[in-house]
N, C-alpha and C positions, 0 to 999 in steps of 0.2 A: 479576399479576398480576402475571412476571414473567409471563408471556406478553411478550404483543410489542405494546408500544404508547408516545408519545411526548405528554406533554403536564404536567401541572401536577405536583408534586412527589413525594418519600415522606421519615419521617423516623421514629425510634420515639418519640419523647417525645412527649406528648398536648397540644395545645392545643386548645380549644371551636372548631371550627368556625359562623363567622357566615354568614348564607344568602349565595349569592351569584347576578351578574345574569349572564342569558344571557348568553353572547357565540355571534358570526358571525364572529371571525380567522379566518383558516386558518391552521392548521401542521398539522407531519409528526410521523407518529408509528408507535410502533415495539411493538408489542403491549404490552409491560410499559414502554418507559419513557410515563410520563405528563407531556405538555405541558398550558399554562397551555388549556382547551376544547379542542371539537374537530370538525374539519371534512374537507371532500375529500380538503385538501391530504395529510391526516395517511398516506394510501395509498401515497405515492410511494415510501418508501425500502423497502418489503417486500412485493411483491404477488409473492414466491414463499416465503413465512412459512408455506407448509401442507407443505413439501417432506418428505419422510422425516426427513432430519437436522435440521431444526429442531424438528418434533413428536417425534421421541425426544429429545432436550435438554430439551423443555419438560416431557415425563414423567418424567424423572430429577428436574428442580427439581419439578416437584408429587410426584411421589414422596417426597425428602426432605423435604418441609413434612408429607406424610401422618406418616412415623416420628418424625417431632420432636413433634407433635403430640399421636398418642398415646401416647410415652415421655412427656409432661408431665402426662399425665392419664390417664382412663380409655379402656380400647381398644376400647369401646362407643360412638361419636358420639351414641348419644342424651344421654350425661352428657357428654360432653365437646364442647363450643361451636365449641375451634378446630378439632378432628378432623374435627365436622359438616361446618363451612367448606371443609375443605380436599378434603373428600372431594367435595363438591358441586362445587367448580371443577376437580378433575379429573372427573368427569362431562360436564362443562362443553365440555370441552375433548375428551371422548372416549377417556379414556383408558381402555384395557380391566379389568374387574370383575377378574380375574384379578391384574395389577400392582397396584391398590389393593389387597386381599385382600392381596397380598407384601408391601407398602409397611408398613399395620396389623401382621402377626406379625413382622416384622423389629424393632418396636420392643421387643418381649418375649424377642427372642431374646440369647445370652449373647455373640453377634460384633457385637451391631448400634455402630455409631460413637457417639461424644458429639458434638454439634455444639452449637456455639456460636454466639447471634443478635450480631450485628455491624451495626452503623452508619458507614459513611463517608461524610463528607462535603467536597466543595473545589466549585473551579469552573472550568469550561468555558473554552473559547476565549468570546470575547466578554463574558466576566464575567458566563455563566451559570450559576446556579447547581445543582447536582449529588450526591442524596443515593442511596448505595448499600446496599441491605441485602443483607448476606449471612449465609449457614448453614455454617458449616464445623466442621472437626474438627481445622485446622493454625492456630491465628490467623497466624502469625509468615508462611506461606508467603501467605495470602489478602491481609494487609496490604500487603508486598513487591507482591505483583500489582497490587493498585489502585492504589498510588501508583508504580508504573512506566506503569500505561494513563494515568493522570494527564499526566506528566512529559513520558509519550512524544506525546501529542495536544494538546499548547497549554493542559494545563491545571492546576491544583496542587489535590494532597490535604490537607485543611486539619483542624482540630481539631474532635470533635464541637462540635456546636453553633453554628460557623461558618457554618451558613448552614441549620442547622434552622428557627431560628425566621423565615424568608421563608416556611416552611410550616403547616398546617395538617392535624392527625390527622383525617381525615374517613370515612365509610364512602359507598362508592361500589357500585351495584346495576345491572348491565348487563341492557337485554332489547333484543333485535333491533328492528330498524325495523319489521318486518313484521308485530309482534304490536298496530302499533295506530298512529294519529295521533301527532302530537305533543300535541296537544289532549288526548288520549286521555289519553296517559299525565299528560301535567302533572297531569291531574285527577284522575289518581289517587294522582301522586306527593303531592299538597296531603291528599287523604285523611288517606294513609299517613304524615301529621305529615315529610314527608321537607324537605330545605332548600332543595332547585335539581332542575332537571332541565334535561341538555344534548343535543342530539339531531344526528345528522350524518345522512348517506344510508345507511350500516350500521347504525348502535346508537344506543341513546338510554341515557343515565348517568343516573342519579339519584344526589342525596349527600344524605347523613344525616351526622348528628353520631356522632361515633364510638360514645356509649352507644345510642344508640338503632337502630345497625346491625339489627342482627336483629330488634329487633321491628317497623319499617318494612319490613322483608324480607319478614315471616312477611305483613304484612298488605297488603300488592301479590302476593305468592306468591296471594291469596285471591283476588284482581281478577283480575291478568294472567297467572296461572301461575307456574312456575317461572322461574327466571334464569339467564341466562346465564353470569352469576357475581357474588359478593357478596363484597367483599374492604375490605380497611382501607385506604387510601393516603394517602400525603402530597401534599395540593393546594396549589399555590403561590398566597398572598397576591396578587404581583405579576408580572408577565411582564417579561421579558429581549427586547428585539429583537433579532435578528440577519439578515444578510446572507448570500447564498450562500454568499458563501466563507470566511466562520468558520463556516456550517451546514457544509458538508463536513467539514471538521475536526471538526466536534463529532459531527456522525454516525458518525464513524470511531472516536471516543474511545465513544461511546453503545453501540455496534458490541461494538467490544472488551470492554467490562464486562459485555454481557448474555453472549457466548459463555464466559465463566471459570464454570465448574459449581459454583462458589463460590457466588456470585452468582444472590440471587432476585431482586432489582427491581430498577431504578434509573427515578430520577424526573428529570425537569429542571422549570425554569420557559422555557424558550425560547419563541420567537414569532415564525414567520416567515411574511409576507407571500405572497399568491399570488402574487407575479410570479417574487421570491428565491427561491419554492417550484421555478417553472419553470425558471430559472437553474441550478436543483442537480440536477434531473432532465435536463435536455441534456446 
């Protein structure tokens, strides 16, 4: 969400998302960072993303989204919208009833942390561009970290807004391949008022406009079931090409920002070819 994934952007500021046309590129992609569609390719840099230490990092980050959640609201998810959210994609993800349950009373408790939503944004090797949300409870040390993974990977940390508006506030609704065609779903992503639907050999995405997230949700939740996850992200207008070997660099710089506990998302807009894909995987 941050999970692990590489393809079109994230940002906090809202812009209307305009429908947009399938694409067939391939790129890499990294559970939580999201590149511009998504295909094969997107498998190469993480096909050991289930390991122990990756899924307790990813429980810690949906954990913190749980307590921030319900400290902003009610500790009830049926009143509270983001808590709903947050609680379904750790579900999503398998996170144990038990740790959610902690997640929720930690926000009520008198030790629990203040974390603050953060936006950073620069860009990439290749003059990709690069948005990070993070949750913390230190600005001054989170800041320092990103713009050293910046500095130290080919790439510069730059002022909000620098490269927000390449993006797009969208809401994106994942269901496995195997709950249906692609035919399937488009038609009932068309139903459900939603804007695109993108489909790979894993998962098929749907995007909705940002208002209209959850109730496009609730109304394929009716069709197709439940989802795999329903989350807000930033979709990049345009794509960046890149080359093996500014993609190495950037996977390293992509790399480091997701491992910082800081750190819930990062988005890019990058784009790389099946062949630069094989290049990077040799």
């Amino acid at each position: 969400m941050a999970s692990v994934r590489s393809g079109t952007g994230r940002a906090l500021y809202f812009c209307a998302a305009a429908p947009y046309k399938q694409r067939e590129k391939a790129q890499i992609a990294y559970p939580r960072f999201f590149m511009a569609g998504h295909s094969h390719a997107k498998n190469i840099m993480h096909r050991k993303g289930k390991s122990d230490a990756i899924r307790s990092k990813i429980f810690s980050k949906l954990a913190r989204e749980i307590t921030v959640a319900a400290k902003m609201g009610q500790p009830d998810p049926a009143f509270n919208p983001r808590l709903r959210l947050a609680i379904a994609n750790a579900r999503a993800q398998s996170m144990p009833k038990d740790n959610i349950e902690r997640a929720v009373k930690k926000a009520s408790g008198g030790d629990a942390e203040n974390y603050d939503e953060i936006r950073y944004e620069g860009y990439g090797p290749g003059g990709v561009a690069v948005i990070v949300e993070a949750l913390t409870d230190n600005r001054n040390r989170t800041a320092s970290n990103v713009r050293s993974y910046f500095s130290k990977n080919g790439g510069a940390l730059g002022e909000t807004g620098s490269v927000g508006f390449m993006f797009d506030r969208v809401g994106e609704i994942t269901y496995p391949a195997s709950i249906g065609s692609e035919d399937k779903v488009m038609e009932a992503a068309i139903e459900a008022g939603a804007d695109d639907v993108e489909s790979d050999d894993e998962n098929h995405y749907i995007y909705t406009t940002f208002e209209t997230m959850a109730e496009v949700s609730s109304a394929l939740e009716a069709v197709l079931g439940e989802a795999e996850a329903v989350k807000a992200i930033w979709k990049p207008q345009n794509e960046t090409p890149i080359d093996a070997e500014k993609g190495a660099t950037l996977m390293k710089l992509l790399n480091t920002l997701e491992e910082d506990d800081d750190v819930q998302n990062v988005y890019s807009n990058f784009n790389m070819s099946e062949e630069e894909a094989a290049k990077l995987e040799g």
